[in-house]
C-alpha positions as CSV (number, residue, x, y, z in Angstrom):
1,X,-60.4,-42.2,2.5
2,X,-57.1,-41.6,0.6
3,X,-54.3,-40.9,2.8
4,X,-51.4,-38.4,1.3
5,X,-48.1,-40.5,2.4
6,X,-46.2,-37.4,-0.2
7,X,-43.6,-35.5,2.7
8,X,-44.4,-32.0,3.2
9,X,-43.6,-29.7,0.8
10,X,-40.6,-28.3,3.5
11,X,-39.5,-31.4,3.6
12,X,-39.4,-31.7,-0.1
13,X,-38.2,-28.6,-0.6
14,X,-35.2,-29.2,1.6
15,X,-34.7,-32.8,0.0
16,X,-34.2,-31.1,-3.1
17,X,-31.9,-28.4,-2.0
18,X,-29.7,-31.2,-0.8
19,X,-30.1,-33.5,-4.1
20,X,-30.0,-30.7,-6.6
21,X,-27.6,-28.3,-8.0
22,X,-28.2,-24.7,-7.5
23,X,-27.3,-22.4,-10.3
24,X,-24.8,-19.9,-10.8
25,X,-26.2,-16.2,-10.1
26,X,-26.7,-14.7,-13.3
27,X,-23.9,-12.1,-13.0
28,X,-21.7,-14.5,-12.8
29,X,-22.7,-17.0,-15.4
30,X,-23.2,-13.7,-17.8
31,X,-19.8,-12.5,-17.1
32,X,-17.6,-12.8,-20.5
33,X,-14.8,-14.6,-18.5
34,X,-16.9,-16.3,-15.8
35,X,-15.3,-19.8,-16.3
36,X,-12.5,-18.6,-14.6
37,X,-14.5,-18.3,-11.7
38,X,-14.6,-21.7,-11.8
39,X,-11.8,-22.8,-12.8
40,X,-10.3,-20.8,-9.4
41,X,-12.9,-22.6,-7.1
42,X,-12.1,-25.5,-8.0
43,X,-7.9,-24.6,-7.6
44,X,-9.3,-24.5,-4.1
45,X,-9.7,-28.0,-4.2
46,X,-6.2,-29.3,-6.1
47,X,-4.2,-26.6,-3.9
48,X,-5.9,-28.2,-0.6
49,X,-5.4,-31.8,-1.8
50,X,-1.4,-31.4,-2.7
51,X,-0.9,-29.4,0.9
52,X,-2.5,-32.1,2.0
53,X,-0.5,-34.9,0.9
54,X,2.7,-33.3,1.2
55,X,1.9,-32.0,4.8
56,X,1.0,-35.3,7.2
57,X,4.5,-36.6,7.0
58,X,5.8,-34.2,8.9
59,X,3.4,-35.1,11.9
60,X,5.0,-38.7,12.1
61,X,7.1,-37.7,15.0
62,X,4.5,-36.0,17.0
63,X,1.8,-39.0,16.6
64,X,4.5,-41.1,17.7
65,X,5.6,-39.8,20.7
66,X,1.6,-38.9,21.4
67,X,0.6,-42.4,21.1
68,X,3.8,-44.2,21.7
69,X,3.3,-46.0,18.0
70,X,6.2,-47.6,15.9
71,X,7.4,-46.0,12.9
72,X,5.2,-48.5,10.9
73,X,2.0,-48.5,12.7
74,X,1.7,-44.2,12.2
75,X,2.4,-44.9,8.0
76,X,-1.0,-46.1,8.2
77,X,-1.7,-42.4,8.7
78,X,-0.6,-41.9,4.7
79,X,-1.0,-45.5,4.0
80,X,-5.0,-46.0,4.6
81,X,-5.6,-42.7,2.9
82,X,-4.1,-43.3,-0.2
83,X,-5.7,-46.8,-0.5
84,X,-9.1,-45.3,-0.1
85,X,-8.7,-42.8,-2.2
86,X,-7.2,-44.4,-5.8
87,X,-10.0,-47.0,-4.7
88,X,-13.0,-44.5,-4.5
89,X,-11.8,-41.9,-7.7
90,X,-13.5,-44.0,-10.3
91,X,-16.5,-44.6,-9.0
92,X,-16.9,-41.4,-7.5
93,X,-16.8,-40.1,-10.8
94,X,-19.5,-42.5,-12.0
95,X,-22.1,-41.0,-9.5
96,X,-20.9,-37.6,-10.7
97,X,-21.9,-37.8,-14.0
98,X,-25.2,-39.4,-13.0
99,X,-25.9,-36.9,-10.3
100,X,-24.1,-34.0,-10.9
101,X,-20.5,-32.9,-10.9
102,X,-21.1,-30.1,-9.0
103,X,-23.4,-32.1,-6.0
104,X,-20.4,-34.5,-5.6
105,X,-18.0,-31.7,-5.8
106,X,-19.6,-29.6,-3.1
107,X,-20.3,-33.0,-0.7
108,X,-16.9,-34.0,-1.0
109,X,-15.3,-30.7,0.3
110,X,-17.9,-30.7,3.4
111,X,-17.0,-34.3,3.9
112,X,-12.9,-33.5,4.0
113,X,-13.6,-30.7,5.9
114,X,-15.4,-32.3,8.9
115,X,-13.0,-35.4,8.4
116,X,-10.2,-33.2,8.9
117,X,-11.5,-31.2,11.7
118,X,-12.4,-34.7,13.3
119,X,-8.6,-35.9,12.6
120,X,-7.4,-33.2,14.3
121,X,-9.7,-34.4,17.7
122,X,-8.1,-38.0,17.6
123,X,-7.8,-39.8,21.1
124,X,-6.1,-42.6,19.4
125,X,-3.9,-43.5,16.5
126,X,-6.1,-46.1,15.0
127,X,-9.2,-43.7,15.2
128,X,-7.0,-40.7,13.4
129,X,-6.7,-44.0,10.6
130,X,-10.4,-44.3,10.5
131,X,-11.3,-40.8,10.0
132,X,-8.4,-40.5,7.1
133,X,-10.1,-43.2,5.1
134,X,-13.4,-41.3,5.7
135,X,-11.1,-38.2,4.8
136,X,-10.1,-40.1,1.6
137,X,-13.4,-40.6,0.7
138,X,-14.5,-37.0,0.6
139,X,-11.0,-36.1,-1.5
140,X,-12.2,-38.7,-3.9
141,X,-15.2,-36.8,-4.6
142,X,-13.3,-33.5,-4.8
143,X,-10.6,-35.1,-7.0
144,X,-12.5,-37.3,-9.3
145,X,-14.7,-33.9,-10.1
146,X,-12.0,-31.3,-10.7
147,X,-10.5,-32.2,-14.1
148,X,-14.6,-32.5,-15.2
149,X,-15.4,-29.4,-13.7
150,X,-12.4,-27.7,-15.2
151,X,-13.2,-29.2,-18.9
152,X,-16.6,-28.5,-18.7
153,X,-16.5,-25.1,-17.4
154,X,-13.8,-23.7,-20.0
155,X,-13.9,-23.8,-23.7
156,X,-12.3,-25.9,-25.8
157,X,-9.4,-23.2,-27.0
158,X,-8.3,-22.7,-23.5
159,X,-8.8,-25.7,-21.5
160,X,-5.2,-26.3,-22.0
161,X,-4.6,-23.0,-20.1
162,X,-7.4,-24.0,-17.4
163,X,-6.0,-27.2,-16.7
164,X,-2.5,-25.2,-16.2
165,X,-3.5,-23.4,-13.6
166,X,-4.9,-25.9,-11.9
167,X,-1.8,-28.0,-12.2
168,X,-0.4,-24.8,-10.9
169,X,-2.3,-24.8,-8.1
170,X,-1.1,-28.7,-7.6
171,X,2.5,-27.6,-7.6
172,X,2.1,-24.8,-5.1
173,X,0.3,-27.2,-2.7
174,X,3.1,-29.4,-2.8
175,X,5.5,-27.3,-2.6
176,X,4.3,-25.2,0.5
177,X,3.6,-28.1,1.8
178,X,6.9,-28.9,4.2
179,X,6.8,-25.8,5.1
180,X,3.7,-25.3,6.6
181,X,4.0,-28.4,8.0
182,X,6.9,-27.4,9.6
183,X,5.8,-24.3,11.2
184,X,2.5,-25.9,12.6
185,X,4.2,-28.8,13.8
186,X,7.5,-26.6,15.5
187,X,5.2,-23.6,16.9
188,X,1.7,-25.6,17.7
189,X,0.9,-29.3,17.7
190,X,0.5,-31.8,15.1
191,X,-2.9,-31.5,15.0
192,X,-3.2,-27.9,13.4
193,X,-2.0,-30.0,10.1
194,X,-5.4,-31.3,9.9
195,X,-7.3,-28.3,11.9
196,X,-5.3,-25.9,8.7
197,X,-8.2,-27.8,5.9
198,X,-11.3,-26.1,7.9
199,X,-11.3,-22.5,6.9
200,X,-10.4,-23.3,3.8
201,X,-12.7,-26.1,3.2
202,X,-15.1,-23.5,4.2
203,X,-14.4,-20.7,1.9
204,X,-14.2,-23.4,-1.2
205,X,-17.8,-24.8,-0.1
206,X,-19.1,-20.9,-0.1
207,X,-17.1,-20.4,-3.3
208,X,-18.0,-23.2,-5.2
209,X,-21.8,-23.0,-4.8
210,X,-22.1,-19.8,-6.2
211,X,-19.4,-20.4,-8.9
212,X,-19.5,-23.9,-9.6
213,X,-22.1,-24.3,-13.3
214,X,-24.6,-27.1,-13.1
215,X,-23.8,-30.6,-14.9
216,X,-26.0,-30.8,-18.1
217,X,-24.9,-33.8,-19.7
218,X,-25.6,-36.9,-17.4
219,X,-24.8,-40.7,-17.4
220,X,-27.9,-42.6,-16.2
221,X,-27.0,-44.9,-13.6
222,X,-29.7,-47.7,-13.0
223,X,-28.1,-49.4,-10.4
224,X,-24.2,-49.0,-8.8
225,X,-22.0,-52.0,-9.5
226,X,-21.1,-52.6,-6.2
227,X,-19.2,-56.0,-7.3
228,X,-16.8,-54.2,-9.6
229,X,-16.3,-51.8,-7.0
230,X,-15.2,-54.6,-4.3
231,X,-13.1,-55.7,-7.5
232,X,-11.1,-52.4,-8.2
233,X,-10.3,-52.0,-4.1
234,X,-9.1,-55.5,-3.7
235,X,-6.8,-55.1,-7.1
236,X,-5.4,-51.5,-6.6
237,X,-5.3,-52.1,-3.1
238,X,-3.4,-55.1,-3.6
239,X,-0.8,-53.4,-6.0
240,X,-0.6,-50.5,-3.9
241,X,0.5,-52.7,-1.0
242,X,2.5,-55.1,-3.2
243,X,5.0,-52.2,-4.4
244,X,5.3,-50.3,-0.7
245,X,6.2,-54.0,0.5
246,X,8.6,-54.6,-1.4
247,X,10.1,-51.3,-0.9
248,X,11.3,-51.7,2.7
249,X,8.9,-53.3,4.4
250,X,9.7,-56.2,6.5
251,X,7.3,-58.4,4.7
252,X,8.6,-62.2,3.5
253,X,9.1,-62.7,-0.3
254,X,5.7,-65.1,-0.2
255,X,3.0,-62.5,1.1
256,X,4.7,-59.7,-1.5
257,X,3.9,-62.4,-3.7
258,X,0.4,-62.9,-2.6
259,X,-0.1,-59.3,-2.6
260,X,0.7,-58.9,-6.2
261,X,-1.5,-62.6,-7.2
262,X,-4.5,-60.7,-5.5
263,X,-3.9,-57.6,-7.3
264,X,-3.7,-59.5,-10.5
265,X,-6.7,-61.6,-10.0
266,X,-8.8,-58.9,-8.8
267,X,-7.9,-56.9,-11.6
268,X,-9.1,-59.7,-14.6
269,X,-12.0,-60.4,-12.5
270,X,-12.9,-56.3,-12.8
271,X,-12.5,-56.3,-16.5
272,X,-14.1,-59.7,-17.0
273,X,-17.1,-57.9,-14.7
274,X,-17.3,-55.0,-16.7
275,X,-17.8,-56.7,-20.3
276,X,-20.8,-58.4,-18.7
277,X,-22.8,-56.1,-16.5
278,X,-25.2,-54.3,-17.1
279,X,-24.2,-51.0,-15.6
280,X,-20.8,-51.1,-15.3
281,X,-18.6,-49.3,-12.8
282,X,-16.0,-48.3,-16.3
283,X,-17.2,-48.0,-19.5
284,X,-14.7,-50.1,-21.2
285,X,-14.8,-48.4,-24.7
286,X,-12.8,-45.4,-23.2
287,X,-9.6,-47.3,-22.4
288,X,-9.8,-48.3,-26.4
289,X,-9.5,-44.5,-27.5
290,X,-6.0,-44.2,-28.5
291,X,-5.6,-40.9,-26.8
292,X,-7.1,-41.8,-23.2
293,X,-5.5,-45.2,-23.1
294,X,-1.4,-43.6,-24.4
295,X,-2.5,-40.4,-22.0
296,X,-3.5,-42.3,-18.7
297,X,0.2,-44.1,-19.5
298,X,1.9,-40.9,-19.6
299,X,-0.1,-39.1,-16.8
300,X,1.3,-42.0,-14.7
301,X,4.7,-41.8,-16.0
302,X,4.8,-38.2,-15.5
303,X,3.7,-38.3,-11.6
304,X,5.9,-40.9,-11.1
305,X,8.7,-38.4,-12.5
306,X,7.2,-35.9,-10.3
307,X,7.2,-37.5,-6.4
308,X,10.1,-39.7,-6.9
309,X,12.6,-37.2,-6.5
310,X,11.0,-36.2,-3.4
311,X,12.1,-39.1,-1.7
312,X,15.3,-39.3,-4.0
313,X,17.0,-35.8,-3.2
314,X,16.4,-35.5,0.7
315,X,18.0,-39.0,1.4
316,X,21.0,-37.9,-1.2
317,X,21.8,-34.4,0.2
318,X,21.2,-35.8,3.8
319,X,23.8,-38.1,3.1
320,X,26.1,-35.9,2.3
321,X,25.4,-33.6,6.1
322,X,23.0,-31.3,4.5
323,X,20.6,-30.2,6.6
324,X,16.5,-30.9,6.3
325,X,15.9,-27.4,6.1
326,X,18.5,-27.1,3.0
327,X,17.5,-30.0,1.3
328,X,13.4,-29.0,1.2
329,X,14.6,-26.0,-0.2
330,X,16.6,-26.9,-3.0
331,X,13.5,-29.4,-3.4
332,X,11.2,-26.7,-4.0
333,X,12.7,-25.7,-7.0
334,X,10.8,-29.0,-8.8
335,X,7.2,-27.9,-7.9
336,X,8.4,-24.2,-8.3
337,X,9.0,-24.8,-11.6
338,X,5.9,-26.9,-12.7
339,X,4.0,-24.0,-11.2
340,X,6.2,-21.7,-14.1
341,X,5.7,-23.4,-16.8
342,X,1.7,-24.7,-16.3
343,X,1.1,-21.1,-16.0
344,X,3.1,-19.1,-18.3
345,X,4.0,-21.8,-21.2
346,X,1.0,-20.3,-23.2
347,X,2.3,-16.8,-23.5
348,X,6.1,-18.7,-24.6
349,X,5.3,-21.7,-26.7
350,X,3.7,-20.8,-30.2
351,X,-0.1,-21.4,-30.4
352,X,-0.1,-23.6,-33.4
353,X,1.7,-26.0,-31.2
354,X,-0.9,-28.8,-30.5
355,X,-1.5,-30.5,-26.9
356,X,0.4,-33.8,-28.5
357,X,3.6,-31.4,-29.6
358,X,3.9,-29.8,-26.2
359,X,3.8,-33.2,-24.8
360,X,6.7,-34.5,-26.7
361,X,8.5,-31.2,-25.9
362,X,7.1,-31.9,-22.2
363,X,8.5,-35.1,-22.4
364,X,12.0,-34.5,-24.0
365,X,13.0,-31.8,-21.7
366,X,11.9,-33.6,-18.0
367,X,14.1,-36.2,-19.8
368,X,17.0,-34.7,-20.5
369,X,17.5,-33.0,-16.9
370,X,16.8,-36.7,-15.2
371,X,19.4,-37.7,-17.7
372,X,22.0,-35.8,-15.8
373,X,21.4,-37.7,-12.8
374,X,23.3,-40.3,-14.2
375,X,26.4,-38.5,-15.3
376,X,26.8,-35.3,-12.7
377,X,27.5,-35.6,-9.0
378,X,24.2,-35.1,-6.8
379,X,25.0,-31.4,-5.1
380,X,23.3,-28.8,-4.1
381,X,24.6,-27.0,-7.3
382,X,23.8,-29.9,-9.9
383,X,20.5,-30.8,-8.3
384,X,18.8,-27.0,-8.2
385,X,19.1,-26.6,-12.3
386,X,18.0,-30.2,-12.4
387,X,14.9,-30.1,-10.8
388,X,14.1,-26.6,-12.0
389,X,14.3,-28.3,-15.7
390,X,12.3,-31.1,-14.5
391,X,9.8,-29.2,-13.1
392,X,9.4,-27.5,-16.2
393,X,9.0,-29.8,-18.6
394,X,6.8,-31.4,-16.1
395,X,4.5,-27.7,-16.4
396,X,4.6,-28.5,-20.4
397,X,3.8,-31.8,-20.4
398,X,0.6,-32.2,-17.6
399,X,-1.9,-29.9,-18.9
400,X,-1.4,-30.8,-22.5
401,X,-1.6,-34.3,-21.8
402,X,-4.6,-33.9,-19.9
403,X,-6.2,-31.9,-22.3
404,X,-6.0,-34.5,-24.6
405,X,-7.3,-37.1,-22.2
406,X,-10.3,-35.3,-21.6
407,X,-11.1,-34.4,-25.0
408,X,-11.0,-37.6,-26.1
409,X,-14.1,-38.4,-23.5
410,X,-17.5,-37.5,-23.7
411,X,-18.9,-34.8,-21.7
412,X,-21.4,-37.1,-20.6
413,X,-18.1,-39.6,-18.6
414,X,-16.4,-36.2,-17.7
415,X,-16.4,-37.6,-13.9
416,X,-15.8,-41.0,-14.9
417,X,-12.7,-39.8,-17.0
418,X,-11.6,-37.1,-14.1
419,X,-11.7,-40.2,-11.6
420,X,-9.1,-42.1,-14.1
421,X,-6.6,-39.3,-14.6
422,X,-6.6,-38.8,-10.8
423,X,-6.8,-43.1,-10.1
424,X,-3.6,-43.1,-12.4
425,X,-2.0,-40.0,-11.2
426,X,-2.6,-41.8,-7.3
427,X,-0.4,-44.8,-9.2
428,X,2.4,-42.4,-10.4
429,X,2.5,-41.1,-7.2
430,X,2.7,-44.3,-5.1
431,X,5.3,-46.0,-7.5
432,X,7.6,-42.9,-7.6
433,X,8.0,-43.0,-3.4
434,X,8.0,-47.0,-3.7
435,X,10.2,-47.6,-6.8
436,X,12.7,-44.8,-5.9
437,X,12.8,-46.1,-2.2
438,X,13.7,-49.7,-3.5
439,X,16.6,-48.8,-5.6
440,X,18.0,-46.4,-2.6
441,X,17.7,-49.7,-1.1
442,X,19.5,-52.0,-3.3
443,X,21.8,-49.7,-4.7
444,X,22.7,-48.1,-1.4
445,X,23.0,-51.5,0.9
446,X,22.3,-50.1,3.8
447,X,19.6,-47.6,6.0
448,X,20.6,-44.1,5.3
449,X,24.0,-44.8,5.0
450,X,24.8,-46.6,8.0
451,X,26.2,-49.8,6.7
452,X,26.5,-48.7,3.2
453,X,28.1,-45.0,4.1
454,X,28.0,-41.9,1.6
455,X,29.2,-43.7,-1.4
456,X,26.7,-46.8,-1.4
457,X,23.9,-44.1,-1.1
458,X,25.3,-42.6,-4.4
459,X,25.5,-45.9,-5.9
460,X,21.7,-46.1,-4.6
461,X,20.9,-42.1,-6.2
462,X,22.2,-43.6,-9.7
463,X,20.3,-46.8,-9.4
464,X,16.8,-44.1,-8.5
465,X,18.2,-42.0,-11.2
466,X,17.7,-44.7,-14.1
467,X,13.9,-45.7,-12.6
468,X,13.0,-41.6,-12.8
469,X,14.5,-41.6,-16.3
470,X,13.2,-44.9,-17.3
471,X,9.7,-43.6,-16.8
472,X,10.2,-40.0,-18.8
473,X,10.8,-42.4,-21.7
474,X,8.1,-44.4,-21.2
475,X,6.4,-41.0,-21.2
476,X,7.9,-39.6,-23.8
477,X,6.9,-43.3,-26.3
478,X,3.3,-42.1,-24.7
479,X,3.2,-38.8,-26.4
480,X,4.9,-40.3,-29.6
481,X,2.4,-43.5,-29.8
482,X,-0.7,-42.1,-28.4
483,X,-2.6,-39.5,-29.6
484,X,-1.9,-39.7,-33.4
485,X,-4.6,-40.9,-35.2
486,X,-7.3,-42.1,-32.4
487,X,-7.2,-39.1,-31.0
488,X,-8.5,-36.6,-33.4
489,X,-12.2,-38.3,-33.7
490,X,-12.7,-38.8,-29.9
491,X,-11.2,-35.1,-29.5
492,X,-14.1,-34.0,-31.6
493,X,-17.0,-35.3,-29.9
494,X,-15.8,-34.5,-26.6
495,X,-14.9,-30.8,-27.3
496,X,-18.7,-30.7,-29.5
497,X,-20.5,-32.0,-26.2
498,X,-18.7,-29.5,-23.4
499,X,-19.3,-26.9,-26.0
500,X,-23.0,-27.4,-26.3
501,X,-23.1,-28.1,-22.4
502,X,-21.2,-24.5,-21.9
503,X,-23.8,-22.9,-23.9
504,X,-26.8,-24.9,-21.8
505,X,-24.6,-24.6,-18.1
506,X,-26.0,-22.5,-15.4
């Protein structure tokens, strides 16, 4: 007697509902512009993450009154997330493009959203920690996926335009960022920060199944390289912590040191790993295309550009008795700007432009306006114009650089190269708060002021100004160096897959 040890068909049915992507309804896939569908779902995603990040500081005072924590214990609150998350972006994108884009997509928002719901219902400090790592963990398969998704879903003459919007969509998350945060925190509690994600987590998880195409082109992933995993947490974790401690943090010369050894060693080890395994976590051969390796570079340089002055221009106008209310606002004219130009620079640049000549002119104008820093007195009426410029040459310079990251890559590694741009844009991000925050430090020789008073703060804004313009150069070598020759044949095969994957997509 042979014994059928198959699951029931209900249960297979619903194994496969869970482990398989649904398609698109046919009125929407047959729509002439339906990728824009798509491209808005997943702006869902990119505005939620940037409200996100720019949102929790403002609950520091809450969570430490609430919990009666130190100043340094409730950073752990930002600190832990941003660890897991430029940890989990690369090999997040690996299971995407074994499994589907779409599947990871869709788990990561339900994963955020219960995270955050269950951040919001923390009984203790170290248990809100906990569930922002597991929160990072679901924003690294929303992140990792996005740019893919994007690519993928567009075609090839206006991904440029696609990856604008979404940019856009970045900016305005950020920038409505402190002021949400402020009125949830002033009129509620500081749990409505986190309790804010659910019905919009909701609405994206609705949105995106029915808009969302299915992944065609797949990586097949044998095994998961858990080694090389361990490998890439214990090196970016390392740096991460390396750079934020020698920022501030009352941590002794030797263990920044250490941090910074681990780092390093971690990070040979995870390249020596990947030349030998057999399914590695990071196909190599992508850093070695010219326009991927010069693009990640400047996509670091240019988020770098982009947070610094977030910690830059608060402590400056602060300084000087501005209030915080003032000072967010004349900050808002950086992201306010991105926003204009990601959006609208199609309709004003010309279209024979390429992505590498809007990067240069990106490059040269986010530039220039830092340059300024260095020779105009930090006031309200300097730094408006200033970050306005920045912001817009920031608008140029992200979606064409982007554009030619990911068409450089393989449909096939669309994840895989998603969760790179967004590991390196984590970077930028990271060493524009730390590297700023140091040279306020040693320039201004003193906490805010106190010892060092106005003038040693401006001496610090200078010292901050030549890191921000220090990186638009490096940017702006990035553009020049990068995607000249390399870039045309990787270009091609990438933009030949997604479009044979657009035609196949459901």
């Amino acid at each position: 007697m042979v014994t059928d040890t198959r699951p029931h068909p209900s249960v297979r049915r619903g194994l496969a509902l869970l482990t398989s992507e649904r398609p698109r309804p046919e009125a929407i896939r047959a729509r002439p512009n339906g990728w824009w569908l798509a491209v808005a779902a997943v702006c869902f995603g990119a505005f939620m993450g940037q409200l996100d990040a720019s949102i929790v500081t403002l609950t520091y005072g809450g969570l430490r009154t609430e919990f009666h924590a130190s100043l340094a214990a409730v950073e752990w609150v930002s600190l832990a997330y941003l660890l897991a998350l430029v940890a989990l972006l690369v090999p997040a994108g690996r299971l995407a493009d074994a499994h589907g884009r779409k599947l990871l997509y869709l788990y990561g928002f339900a994963v955020f959203t219960l995270a955050s719901a269950a951040c919001g219902f923390a009984p203790s400090l170290w248990a809100l920690v906990a569930f922002r790592v597991v929160q990072a963990a679901g924003a690294a398969m929303m992140q990792a996926n996005s740019v893919a998704l994007v690519t993928t879903s567009a075609p090839r003459e206006r991904m440029r335009s696609a990856l604008g919007v979404q940019a856009a969509a970045q900016a305005l998350g950020l920038a409505l960022g402190p002021t949400v945060g402020g009125a949830l925190v002033s009129t509620l509690d500081w749990r409505w920060v986190f309790w804010v994600n659910v019905p919009v987590g909701v609405v994206a998880l609705v949105g995106g199944h029915y808009l969302l195409p299915r992944t065609r082109a797949r990586t097949r992933v044998t095994r998961f390289d858990w080694p090389g995993l361990l490998l890439l947490a214990a090196a970016t974790t390392g740096a991460l912590m390396g750079v934020s401690a020698a920022s501030g943090l009352p941590v002794p010369g030797w263990g920044v040191a250490a941090l910074f050894l681990i780092a390093a060693g971690a990070g040979r080890a995870f390249v020596r790993r990947q030349r030998r395994a057999a399914a590695p976590l990071l196909d190599l051969a992508l850093l070695r295309v010219r326009a991927v390796a010069y693009g990640l570079v400047g996509a670091l340089s240019g988020y770098l550009v982009l947070f610094g002055p977030l910690v830059l221009v608060p402590v400056v106008l602060t300084a000087r008795g501005v209030s915080e209310l003032t000072a967010g606002l004349v900050l808002t004219a950086l992201p306010a700007g991105f926003a204009l130009a990601a959006t609208g620079c199609d309709r004003v640049l010309p279209r024979r432009l390429s992505d590498r000549g809007r990067c240069l002119a990106g490059a040269g104008i986010f530039t220039a306006a830092l340059t300024a820093l260095l020779v105009v007195p930090p006031g309200i009426g300097e730094l408006v114009p200033v970050l306005a410029v920045t912001g817009l040459g920031l608008g140029v310079f992200t979606p064409a650089n982007n554009a030619l990251i990911m068409g450089a890559i393989p449909a096939r590694s669309s994840g895989t190269g998603g969760g790179l741009v967004n590991m390196t844009r984590g970077l930028g991000t990271a060493l524009g708060v730390a590297l700023v925050t140091l040279a306020l430090q040693a320039g201004g020789g003193g906490d805010g002021g106190g010892n060092g008073g106005v003038g040693a703060w401006l001496s610090g804004s200078r010292a901050a100004a030549v890191v921000l313009v220090a990186a638009s150069v490096v940017a702006v070598g990035a553009a020049w160096f990068g995607p000249g020759a390399g870039a045309g044949a990787g270009a091609g095969v990438g933009a030949r897959e997604r479009m044979k994957e657009g035609m196949r997509e459901g």
